[in-house]
Phi, psi and omega in degrees: 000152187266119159262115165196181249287175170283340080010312192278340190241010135275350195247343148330300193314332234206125218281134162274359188281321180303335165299304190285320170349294205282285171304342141315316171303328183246006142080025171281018169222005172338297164294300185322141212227315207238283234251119196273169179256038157244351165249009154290292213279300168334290157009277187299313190276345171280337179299327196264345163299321192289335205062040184305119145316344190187145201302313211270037173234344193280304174327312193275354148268357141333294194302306166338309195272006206304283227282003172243018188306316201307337170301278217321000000 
């Protein structure tokens, strides 16, 4: 069952259409294969929630979170 997190409702705060809106204007996914610039920012603010030390702890939690994104 889905509970949620303190992450899922910070990232409430933040209009997500208005978020895709603003990246479409600005073609910040043009390119892009794996990684969107809304699981950058999921990413970033959980890194920054965890206090990751270093990219590569930021990373491995990212991939923990790979199989729960579709809540975010």
């Amino acid at each position: 069952m889905f509970s949620s997190t303190f992450l899922t409702q910070l990232l409430s705060a933040i209009p997500r259409s208005s978020f895709e809106r603003s990246v479409e204007a600005h073609q910040a996914d043009r390119y892009v294969k794996r990684c969107t610039s809304w699981q950058l920012l999921v990413t970033l603010v959980s890194g920054h929630l965890t206090q990751a030390l270093s990219l590569r702890s930021l990373a491995t939690f990212s991939e923990t979170l790979a199989p729960h994104r579709y809540h975010l």
